[in-house]
C-alpha positions in Angstrom: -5.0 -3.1 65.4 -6.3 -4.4 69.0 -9.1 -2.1 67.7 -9.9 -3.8 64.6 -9.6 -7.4 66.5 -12.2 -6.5 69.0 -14.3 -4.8 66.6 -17.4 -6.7 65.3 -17.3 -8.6 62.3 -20.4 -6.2 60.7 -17.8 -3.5 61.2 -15.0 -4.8 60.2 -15.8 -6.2 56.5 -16.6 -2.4 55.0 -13.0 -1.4 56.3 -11.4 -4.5 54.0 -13.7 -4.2 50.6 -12.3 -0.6 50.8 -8.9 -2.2 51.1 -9.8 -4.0 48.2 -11.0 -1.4 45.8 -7.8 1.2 46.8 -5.8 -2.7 45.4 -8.1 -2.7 42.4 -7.4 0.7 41.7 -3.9 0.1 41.7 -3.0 -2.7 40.1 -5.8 -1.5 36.9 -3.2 1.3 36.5 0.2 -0.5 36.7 -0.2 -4.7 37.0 -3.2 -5.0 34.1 -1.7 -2.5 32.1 1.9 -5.2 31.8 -0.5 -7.9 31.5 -2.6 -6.2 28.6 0.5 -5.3 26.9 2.6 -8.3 27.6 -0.5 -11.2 27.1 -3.0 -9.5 25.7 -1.5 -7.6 23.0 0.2 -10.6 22.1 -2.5 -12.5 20.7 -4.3 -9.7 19.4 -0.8 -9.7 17.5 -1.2 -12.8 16.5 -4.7 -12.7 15.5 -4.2 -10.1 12.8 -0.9 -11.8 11.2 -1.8 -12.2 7.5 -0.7 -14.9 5.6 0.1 -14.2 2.1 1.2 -16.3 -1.0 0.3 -19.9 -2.4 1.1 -23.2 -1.2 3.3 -25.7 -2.9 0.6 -27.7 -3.3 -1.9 -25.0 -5.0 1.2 -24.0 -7.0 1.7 -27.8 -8.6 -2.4 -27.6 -9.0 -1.9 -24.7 -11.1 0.6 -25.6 -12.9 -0.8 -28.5 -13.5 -3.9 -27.0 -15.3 -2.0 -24.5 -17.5 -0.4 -27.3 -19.1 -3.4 -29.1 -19.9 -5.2 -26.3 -21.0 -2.4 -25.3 -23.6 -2.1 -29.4 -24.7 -5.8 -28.8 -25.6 -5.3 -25.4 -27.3 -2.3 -26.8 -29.0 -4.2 -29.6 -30.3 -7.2 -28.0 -31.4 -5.0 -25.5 -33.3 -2.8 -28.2 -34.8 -6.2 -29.7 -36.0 -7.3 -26.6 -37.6 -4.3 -25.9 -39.4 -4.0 -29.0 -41.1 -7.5 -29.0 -42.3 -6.6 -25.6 -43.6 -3.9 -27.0 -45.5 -5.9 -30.1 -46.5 -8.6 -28.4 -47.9 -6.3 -25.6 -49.7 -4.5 -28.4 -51.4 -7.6 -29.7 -52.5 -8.9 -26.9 -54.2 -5.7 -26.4 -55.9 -5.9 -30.0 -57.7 -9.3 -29.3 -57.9 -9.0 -26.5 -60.1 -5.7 -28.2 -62.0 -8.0 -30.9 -63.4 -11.3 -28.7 -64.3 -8.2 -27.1 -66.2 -6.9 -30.1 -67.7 -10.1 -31.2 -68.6 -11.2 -28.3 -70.1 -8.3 -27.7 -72.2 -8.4 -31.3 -73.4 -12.2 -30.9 -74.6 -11.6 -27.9 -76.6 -8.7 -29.3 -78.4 -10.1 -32.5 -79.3 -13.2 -30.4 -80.4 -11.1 -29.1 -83.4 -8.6 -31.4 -84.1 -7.7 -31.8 -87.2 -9.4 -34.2 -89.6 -8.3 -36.2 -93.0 -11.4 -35.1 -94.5 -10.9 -31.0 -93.6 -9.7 -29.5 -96.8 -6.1 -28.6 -97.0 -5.8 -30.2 -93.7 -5.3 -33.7 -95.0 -1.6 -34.3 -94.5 -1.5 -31.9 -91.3 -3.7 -34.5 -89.2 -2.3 -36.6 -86.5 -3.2 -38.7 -83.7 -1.1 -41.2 -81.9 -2.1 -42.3 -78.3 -0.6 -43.9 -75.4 -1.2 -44.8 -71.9 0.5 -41.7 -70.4 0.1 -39.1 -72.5 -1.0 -38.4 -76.5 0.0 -36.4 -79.7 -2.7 -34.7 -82.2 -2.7 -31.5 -84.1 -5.6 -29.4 -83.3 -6.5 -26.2 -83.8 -7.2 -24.9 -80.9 -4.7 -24.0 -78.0 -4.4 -21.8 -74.7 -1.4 -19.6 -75.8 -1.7 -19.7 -79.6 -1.3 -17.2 -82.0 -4.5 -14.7 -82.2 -4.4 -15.3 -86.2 -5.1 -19.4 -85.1 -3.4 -22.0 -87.2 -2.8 -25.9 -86.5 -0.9 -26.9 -83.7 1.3 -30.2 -82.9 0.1 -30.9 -78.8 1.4 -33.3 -76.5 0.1 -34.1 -73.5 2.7 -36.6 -71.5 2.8 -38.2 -68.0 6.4 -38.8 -66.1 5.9 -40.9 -63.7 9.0 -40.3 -62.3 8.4 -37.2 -61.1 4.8 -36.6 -60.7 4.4 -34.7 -63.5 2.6 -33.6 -66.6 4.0 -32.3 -69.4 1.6 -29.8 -71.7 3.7 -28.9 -75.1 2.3 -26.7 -78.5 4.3 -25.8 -81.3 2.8 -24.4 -84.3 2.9 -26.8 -87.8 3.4 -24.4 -90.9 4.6 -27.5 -93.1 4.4 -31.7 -92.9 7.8 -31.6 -91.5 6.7 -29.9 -88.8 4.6 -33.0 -87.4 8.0 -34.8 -87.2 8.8 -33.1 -84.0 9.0 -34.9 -80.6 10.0 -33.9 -77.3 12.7 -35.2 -75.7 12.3 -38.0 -72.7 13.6 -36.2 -70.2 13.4 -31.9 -69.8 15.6 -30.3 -67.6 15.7 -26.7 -67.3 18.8 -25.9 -69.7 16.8 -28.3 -72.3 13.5 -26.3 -71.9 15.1 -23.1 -73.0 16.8 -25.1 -75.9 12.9 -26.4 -76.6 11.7 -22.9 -76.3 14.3 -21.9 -79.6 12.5 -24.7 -81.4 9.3 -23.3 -81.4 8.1 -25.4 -78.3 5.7 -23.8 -75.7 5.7 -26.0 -72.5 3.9 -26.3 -69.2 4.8 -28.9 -66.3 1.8 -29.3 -63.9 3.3 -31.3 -60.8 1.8 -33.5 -57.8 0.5 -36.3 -60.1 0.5 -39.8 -58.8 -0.4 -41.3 -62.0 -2.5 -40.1 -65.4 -3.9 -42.5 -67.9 -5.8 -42.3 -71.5 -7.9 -45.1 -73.2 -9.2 -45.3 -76.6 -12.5 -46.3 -78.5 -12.5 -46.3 -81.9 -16.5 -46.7 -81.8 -19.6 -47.4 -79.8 -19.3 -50.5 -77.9 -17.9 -51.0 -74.3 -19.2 -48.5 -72.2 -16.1 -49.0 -69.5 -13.2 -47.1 -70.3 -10.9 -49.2 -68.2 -11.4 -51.8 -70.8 -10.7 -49.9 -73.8 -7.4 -49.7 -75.5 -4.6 -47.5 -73.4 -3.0 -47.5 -77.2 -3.9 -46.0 -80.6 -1.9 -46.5 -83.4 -3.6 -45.3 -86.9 -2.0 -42.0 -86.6 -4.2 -40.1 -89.4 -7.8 -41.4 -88.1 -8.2 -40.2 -84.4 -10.8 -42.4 -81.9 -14.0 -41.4 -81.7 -13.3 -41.0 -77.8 -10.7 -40.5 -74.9 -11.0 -41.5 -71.7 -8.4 -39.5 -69.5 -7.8 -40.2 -65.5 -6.1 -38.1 -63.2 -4.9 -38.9 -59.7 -3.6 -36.4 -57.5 -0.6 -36.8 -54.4 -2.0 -35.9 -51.6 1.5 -35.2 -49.3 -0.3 -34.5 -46.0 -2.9 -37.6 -45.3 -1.2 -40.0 -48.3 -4.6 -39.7 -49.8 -5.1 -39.4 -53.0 -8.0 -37.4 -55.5 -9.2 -39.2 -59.0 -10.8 -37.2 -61.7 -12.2 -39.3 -64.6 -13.5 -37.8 -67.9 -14.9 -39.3 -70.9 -14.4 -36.9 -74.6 -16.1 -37.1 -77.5 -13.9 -36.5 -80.5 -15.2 -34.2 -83.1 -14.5 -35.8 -86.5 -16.4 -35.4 -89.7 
């Protein structure tokens, strides 16, 4: 020790960086190594934890879009379905009054005339603002063989519908024949013994007929809604249909003018 006191200072600082590096050497294999794995390792730790999951926050978010997103789908297919059903119910009136219509023209084509021979005291025509009565000669389930027909078209206002009826007329009796005011189902089959063929064509919200007995007033809402010479039929009808329409509370109008063929 006296040694290292009296020994220069040149001499003296070799001997303590040795000191220094046998410390280094020592404390890399035991101190650092607790201090890498106490601190060290810790934060590395820490560095790689991994965080997994949503928020509550981006959960409400996308929740929140979901529902909107099926509002709008909801809606859109809502929309689509009812223009579906709109335009279906449409087409069915649609083709109920081209029906109508056409049956109508044919019948009044060949209805039956005083001055037809052998037809005289089978012709008929009596008209009213719902509905009308005529022997023609031409119907939609007749006999293949043909014949004259009593038909009565006739609107219940009650219930929205139109009643089509044919039976055939073999004698003047025949023509007596009237249906009754009200046809339930029991009284249809009953009707059906008599001779009676009858249709029912629902969803009506109202049907009128006018009469003109010649040229004049081209306006069929002014014409007559009666006709009362029972053997001398008008020389036209006038016929208006108007459809329900249970969906919007709309409602489709057909209007047809026919020209009676007389001799």
């Amino acid at each position: 020790m006296n040694d290292l006191r009296n020994a220069p200072a040149m001499e003296i600082l070799p001997n303590l960086q040795a000191c220094q590096a046998i410390h280094r050497t020592d404390t890399a294999g035991h101190g650092n190594s607790y201090y890498r794995g106490s601190r060290f390792h810790t934060g590395l730790k820490k560095g790689l934890v991994l965080q997994g999951g949503f928020t509550l926050l981006e959960l409400l978010i996308s929740i929140t879009l979901i529902s909107i997103i099926v509002v709008i789908l909801s809606l859109a297919l809502r929309t689509g379905i009812s223009a579906y059903t709109r335009a279906k119910g449409g087409n069915e009136q649609l083709v109920a009054a081209v029906a109508i219509e056409e049956l109508l023209t044919m019948q009044l084509r060949a209805i039956v005339d005083t001055k037809q021979p052998g037809l005289k005291d089978l012709s008929l025509f009596e008209g009213s603002g719902n509905g009308l009565l005529m022997t023609t000669t031409h119907v939609p389930m007749g006999s293949g063989l043909g014949g004259v027909f009593l038909v009565t078209y006739r609107f219940n206002p009650d219930s929205g519908e139109l009643i089509y009826a044919q039976r055939i007329v073999t004698t003047k009796d025949d023509l007596k024949a009237r249906l009754p005011d009200d046809i339930t189902e029991e009284g249809k089959a009953g009707l059906l013994e008599e001779g009676w063929d009858i249709s029912i064509i629902p969803g009506l919200k109202d049907v009128s007929f006018s009469y003109q007995g010649h040229a004049g007033d081209t306006d069929p809402s002014a014409w007559p809604r009666q006709w009362e010479r029972r053997s001398a039929p008008p020389s036209t009808v006038a016929l208006t249909l108007v459809f329900k329409d249970v969906d919007s509370g709309r409602s489709m109008t057909s209007r047809r003018i026919f020209h009676v063929s007389v001799s």
